[in-house]
TORDREN-340670 format. One record per residue: residue number from 0; chain; x, y, z of N, C-alpha, C in turn. Coordinates in nm, 2 decimals, m for minus. Last residue first. Layout:
    nr   kette     n_c1     n_c2     n_c3    ca_c1    ca_c2    ca_c3     c_c1     c_c2     c_c3
   NUM       A        X        Y        Z        X        Y        Z        X        Y        Z
...
// end
This chain:
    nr   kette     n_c1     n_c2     n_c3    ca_c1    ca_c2    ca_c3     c_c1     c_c2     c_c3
   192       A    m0.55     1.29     2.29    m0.49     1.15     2.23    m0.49     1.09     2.41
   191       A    m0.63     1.53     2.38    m0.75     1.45     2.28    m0.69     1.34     2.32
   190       A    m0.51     1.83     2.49    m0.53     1.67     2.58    m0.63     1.57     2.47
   189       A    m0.52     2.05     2.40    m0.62     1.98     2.49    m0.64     1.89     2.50
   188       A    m0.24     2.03     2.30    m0.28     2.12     2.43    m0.41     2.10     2.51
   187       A    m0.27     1.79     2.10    m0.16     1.84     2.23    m0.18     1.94     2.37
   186       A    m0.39     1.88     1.94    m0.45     1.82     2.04    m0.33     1.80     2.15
   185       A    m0.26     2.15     1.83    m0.39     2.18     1.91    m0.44     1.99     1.98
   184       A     0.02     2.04     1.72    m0.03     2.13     1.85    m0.15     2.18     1.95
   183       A    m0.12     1.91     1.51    m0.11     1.82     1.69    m0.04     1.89     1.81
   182       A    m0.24     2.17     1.40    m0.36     2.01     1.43    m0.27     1.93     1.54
   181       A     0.03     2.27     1.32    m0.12     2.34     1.43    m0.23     2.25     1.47
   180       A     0.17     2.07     1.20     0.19     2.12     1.28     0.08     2.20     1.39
   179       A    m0.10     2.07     0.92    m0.02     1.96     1.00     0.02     2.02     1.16
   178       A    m0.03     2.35     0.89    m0.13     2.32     0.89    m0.11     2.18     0.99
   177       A     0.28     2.32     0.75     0.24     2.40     0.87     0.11     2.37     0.93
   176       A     0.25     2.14     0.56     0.35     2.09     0.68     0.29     2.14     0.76
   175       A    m0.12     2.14     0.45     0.02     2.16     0.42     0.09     2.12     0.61
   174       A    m0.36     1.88     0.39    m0.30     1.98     0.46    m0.13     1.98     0.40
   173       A    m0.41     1.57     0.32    m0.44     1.69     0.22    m0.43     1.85     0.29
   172       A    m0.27     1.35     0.44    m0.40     1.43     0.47    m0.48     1.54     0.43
   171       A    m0.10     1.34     0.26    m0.15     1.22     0.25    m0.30     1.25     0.30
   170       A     0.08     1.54     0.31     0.00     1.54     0.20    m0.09     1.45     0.17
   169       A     0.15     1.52     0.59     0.06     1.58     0.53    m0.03     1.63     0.44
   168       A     0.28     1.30     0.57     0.16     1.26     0.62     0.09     1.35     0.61
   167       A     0.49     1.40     0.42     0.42     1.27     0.37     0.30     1.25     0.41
   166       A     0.62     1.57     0.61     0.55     1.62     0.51     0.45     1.50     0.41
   165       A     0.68     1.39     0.84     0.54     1.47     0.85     0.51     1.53     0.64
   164       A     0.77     1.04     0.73     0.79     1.18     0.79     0.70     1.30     0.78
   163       A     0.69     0.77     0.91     0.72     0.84     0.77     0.73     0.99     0.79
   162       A     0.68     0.62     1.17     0.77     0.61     1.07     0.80     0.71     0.97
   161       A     0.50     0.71     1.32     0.57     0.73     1.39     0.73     0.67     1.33
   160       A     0.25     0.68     1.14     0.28     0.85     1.24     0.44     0.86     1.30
   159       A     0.24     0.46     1.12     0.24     0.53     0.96     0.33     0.68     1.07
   158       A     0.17     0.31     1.35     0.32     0.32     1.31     0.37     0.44     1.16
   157       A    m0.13     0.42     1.36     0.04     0.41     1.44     0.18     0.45     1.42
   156       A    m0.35     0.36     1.23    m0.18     0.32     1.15    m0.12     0.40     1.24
   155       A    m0.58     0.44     1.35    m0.59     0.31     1.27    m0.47     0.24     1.18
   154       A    m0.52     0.67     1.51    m0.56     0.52     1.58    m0.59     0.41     1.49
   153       A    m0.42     0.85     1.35    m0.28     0.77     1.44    m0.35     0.67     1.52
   152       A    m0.57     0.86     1.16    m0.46     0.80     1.14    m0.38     0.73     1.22
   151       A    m0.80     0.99     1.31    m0.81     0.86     1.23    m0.73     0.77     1.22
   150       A    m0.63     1.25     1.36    m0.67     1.11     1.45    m0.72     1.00     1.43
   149       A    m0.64     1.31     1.10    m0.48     1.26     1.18    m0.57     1.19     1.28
   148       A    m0.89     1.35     1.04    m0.83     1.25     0.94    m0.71     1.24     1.01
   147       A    m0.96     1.59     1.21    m1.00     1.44     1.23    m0.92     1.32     1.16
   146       A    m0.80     1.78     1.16    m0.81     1.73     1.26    m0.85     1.56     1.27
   145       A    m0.95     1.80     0.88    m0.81     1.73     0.86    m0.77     1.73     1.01
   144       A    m1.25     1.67     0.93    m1.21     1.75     0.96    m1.08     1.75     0.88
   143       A    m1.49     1.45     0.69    m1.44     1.49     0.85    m1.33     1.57     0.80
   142       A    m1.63     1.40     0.47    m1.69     1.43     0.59    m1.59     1.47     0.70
   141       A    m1.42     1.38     0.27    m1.59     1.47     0.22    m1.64     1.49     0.35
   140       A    m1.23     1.30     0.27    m1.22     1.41     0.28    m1.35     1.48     0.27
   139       A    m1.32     1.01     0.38    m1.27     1.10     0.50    m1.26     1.24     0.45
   138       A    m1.41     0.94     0.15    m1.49     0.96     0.21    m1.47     1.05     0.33
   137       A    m1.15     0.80     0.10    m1.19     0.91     0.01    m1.29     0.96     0.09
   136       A    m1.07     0.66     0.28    m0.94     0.73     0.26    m1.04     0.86     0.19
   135       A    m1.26     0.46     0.25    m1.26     0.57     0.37    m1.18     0.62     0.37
   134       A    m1.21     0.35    m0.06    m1.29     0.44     0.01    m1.28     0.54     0.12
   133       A    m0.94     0.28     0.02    m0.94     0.37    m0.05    m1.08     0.44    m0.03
   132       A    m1.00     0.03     0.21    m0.91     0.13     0.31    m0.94     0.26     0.16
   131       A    m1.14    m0.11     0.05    m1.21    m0.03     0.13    m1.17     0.04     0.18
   130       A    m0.98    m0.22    m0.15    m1.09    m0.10    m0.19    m1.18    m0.02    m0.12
   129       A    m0.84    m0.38     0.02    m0.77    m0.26    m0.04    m0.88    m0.19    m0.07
   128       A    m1.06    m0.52     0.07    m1.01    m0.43     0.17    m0.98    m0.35     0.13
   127       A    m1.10    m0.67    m0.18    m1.19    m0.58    m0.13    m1.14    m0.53     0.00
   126       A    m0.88    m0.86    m0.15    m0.89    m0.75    m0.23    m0.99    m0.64    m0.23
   125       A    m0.93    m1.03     0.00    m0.82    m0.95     0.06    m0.84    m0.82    m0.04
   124       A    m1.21    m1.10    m0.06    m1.22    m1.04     0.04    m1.11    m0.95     0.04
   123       A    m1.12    m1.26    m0.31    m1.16    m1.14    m0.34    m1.22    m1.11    m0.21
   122       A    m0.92    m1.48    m0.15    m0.90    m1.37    m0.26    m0.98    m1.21    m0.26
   121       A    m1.20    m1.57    m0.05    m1.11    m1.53     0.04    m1.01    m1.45    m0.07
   120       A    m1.31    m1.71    m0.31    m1.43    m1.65    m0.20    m1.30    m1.55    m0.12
   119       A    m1.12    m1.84    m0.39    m1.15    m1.72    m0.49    m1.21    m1.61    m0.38
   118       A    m1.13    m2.06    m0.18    m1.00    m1.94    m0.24    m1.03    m1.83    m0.33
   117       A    m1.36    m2.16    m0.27    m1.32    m2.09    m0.11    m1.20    m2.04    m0.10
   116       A    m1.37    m2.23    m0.54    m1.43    m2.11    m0.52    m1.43    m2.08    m0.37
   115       A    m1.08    m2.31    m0.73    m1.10    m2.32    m0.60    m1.23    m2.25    m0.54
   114       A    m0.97    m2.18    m0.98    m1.04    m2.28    m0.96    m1.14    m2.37    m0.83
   113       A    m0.89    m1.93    m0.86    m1.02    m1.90    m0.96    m1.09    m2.03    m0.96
   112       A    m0.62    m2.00    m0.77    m0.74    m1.95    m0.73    m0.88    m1.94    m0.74
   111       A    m0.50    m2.11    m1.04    m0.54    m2.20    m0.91    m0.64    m2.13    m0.80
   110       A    m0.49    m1.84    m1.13    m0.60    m1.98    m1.19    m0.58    m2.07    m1.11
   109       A    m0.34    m1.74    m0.99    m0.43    m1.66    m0.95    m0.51    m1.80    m1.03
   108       A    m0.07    m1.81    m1.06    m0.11    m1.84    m0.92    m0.29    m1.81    m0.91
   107       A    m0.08    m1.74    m1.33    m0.04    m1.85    m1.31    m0.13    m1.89    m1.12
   106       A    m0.02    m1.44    m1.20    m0.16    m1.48    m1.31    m0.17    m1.64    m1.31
   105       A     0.20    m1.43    m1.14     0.07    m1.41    m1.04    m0.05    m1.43    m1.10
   104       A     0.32    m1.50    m1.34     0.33    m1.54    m1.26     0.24    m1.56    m1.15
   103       A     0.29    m1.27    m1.51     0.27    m1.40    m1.58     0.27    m1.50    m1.40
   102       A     0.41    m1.04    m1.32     0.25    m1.04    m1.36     0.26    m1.23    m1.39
   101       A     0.67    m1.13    m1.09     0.64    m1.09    m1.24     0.44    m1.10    m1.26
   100       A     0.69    m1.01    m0.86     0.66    m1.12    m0.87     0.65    m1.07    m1.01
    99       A     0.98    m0.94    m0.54     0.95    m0.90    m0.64     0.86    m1.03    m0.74
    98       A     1.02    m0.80    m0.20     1.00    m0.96    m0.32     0.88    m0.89    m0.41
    97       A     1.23    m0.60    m0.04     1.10    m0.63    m0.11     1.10    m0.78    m0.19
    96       A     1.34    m0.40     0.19     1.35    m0.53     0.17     1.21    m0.58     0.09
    95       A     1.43    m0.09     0.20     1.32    m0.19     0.20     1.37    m0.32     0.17
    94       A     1.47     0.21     0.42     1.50     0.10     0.27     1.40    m0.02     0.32
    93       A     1.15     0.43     0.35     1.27     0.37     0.43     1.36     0.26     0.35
    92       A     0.99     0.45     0.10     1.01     0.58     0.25     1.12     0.54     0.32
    91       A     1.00     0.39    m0.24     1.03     0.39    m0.09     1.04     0.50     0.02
    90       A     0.70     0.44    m0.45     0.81     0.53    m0.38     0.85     0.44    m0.26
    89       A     0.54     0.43    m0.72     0.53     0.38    m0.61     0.67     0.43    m0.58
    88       A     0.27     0.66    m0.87     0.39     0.61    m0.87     0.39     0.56    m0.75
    87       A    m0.06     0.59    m1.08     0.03     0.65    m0.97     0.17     0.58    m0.95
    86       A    m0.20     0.53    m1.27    m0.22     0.62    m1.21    m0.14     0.70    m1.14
    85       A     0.03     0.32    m1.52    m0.05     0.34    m1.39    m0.10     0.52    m1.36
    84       A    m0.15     0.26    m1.86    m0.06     0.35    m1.76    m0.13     0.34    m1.61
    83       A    m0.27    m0.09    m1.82    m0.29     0.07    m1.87    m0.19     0.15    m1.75
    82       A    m0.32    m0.36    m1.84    m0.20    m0.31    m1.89    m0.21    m0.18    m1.92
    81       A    m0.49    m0.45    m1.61    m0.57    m0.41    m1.80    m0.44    m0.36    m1.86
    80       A    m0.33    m0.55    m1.40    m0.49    m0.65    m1.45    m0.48    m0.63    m1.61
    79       A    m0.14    m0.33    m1.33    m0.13    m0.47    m1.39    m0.22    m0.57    m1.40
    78       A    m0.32    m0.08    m1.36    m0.24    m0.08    m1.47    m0.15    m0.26    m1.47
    77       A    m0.47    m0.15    m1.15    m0.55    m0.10    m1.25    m0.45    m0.10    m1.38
    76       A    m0.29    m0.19    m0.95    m0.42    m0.27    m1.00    m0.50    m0.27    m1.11
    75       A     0.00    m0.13    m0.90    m0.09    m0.01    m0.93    m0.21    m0.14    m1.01
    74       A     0.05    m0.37    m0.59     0.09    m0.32    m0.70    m0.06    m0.23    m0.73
    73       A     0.14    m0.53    m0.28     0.11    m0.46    m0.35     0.11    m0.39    m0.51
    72       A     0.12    m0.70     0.05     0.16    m0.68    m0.16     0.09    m0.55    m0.19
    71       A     0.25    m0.69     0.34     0.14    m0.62     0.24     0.19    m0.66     0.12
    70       A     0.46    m0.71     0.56     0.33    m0.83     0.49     0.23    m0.81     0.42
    69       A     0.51    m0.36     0.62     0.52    m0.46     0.60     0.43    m0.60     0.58
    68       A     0.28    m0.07     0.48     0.41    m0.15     0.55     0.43    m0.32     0.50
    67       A     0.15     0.18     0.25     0.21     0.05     0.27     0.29    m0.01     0.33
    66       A    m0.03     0.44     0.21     0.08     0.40     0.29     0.09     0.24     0.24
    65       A    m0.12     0.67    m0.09    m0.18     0.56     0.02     0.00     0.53     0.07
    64       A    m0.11     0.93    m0.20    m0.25     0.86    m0.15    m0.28     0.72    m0.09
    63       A     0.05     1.28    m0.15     0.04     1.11    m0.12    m0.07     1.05    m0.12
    62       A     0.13     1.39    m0.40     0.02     1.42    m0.35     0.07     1.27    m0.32
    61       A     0.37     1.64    m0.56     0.32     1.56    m0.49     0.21     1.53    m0.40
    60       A     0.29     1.89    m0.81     0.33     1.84    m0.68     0.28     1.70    m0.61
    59       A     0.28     1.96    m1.09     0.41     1.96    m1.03     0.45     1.93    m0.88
    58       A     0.00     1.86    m1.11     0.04     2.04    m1.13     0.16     2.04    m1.06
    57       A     0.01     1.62    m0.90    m0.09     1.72    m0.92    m0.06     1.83    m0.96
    56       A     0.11     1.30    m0.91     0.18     1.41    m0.96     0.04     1.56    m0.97
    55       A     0.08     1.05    m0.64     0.08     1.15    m0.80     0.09     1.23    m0.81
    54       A     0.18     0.82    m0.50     0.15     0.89    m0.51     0.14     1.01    m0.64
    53       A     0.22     0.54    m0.23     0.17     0.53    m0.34     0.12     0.67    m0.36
    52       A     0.55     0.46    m0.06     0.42     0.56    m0.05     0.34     0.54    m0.21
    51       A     0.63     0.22     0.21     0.64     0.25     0.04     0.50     0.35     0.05
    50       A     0.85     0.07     0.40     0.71     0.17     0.39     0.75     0.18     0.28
    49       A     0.98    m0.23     0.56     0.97    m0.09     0.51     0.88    m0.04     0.47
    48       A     1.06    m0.57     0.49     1.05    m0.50     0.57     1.08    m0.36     0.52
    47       A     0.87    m0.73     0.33     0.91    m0.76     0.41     0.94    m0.71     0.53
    46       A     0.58    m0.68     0.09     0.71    m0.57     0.19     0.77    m0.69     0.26
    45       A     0.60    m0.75    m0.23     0.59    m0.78    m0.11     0.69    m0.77    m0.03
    44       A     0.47    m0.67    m0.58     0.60    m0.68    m0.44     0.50    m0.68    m0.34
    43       A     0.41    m0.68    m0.95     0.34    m0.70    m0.80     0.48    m0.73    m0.67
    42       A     0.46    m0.55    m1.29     0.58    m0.66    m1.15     0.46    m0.64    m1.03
    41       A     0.43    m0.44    m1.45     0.45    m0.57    m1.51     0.47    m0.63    m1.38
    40       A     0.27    m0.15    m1.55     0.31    m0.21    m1.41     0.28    m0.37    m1.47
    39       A     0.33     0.12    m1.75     0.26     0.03    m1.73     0.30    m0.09    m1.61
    38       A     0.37     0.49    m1.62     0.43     0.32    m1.68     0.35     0.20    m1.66
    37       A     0.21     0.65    m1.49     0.25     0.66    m1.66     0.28     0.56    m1.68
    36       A     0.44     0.65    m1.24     0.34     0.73    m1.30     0.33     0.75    m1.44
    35       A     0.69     0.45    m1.22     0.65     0.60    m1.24     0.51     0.59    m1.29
    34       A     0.80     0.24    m0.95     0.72     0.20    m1.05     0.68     0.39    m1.05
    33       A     0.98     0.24    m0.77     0.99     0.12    m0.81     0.86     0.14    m0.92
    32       A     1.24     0.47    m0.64     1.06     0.47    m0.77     1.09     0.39    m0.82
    31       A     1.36     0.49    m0.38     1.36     0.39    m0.49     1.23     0.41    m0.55
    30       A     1.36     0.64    m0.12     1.33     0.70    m0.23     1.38     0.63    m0.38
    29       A     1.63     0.41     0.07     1.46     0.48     0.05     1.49     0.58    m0.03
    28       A     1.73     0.11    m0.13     1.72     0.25    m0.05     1.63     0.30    m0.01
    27       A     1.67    m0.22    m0.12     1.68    m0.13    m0.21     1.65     0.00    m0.11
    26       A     1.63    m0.57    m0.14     1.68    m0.43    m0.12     1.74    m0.32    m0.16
    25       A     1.48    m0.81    m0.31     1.53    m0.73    m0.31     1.55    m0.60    m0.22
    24       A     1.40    m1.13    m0.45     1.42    m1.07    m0.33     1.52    m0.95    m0.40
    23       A     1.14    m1.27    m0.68     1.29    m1.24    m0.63     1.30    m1.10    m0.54
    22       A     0.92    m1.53    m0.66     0.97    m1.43    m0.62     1.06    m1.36    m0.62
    21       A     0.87    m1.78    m0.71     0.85    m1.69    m0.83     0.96    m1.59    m0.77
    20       A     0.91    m1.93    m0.50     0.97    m1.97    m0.57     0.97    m1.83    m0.71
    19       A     0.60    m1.94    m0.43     0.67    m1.87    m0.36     0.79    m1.86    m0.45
    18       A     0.45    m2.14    m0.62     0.47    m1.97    m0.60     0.52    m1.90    m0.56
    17       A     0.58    m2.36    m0.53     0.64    m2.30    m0.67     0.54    m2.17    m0.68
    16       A     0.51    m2.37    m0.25     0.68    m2.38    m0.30     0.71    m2.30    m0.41
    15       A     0.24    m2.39    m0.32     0.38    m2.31    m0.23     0.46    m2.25    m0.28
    14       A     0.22    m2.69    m0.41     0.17    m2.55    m0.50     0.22    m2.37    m0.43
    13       A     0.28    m2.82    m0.22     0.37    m2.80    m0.33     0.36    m2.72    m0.44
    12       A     0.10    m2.77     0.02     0.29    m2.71     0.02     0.36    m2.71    m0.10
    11       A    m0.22    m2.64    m0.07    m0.08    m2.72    m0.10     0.03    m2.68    m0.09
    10       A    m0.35    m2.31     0.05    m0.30    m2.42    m0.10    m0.20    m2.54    m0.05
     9       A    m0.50    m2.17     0.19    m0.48    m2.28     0.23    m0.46    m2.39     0.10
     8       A    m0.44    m1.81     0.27    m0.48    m1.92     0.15    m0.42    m2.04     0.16
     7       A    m0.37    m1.70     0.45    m0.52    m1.72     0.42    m0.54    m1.74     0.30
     6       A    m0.15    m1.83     0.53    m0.26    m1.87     0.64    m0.39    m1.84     0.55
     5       A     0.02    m1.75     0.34     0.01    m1.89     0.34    m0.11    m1.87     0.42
     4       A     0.03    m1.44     0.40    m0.08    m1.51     0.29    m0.07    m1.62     0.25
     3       A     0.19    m1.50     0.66     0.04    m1.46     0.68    m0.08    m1.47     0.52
     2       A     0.41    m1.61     0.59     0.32    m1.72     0.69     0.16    m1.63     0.69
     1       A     0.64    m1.53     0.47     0.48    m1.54     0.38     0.39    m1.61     0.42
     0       A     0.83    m1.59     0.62     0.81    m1.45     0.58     0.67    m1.44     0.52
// end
């Protein structure tokens, strides 16, 4: 289940074991708020299998700002590093199958990291993605179209289009349902995808 952050971190089977070992497994419904807006974030998870939306509260409405599938970790980074209210809430979209890590734990794992500098080196690559997919998340609203930002979408997450449901993806694109609907009736008619 954890063959892909075994692969890009090349620790000892027995230093493995006992991080893996942290973990506790859990399923749970869709629309489980595994973590509110506001709360400080003590726990990091790993999808096995399902979508989780990361999103905030704007003047009573929801606003989605990021997707998460499967072999991903994830937590609000900013509120389990500095212990500050998170930004944002985490949500199931589908049920989920999750592993659950306590912070003290991942903190434990992470000084074997830190000691290592071609694990640290590779660490802070996986973690500079996340900051990149957030950049061009943000950058897409300053330069391109909300036409554009769905085709973005459905050639760089797929499955996001063909799992979560339109109003998610709408908000995620910063258009309303209906808006949404006129963007893939218009490439629909002239043929883009």
């Amino acid at each position: 289940m954890f063959e892909h952050i075994k692969n890009k971190f090349p620790f000892p089977k027995q230093k493995w074991r006992k991080f893996l070992s942290s973990f506790e497994r859990m399923e749970v419904p869709a629309k489980t708020l595994l973590l509110q807006e506001g709360e400080v974030s003590y726990n990091a998870f790993y999808i096995e299998k399902g979508i989780i939306r990361a999103w905030y509260n704007n003047d009573g409405k929801d606003v989605t700002f990021q997707f998460f599938l499967e072999n991903t970790m994830f937590s609000s980074l900013e509120s389990f590093k500095k212990g500050l209210p998170s930004m944002v809430s985490f949500e199931t979209i589908e049920p989920c199958i999750l592993y659950k890590i306590k912070k003290q734990d991942v903190e434990a794992f992470l000084e074997e990291v830190y000691d290592n500098p071609e694990l640290r080196t590779l660490f802070m690559d996986a973690l500079f993605e996340r900051i990149f997919d957030y950049m061009k998340h943000f950058f897409s609203f300053i330069k391109d179209t909300p036409q554009q930002r769905y085709l973005n979408l459905v050639k760089a997450k797929p499955e996001i289009i063909k799992r979560v449901p339109q109003h998610y993806i709408a908000s995620y694109l910063g258009v309303t349902t209906v808006h949404l609907s006129r963007i893939k009736s218009k490439i629909l008619k002239e043929n883009i995808l």
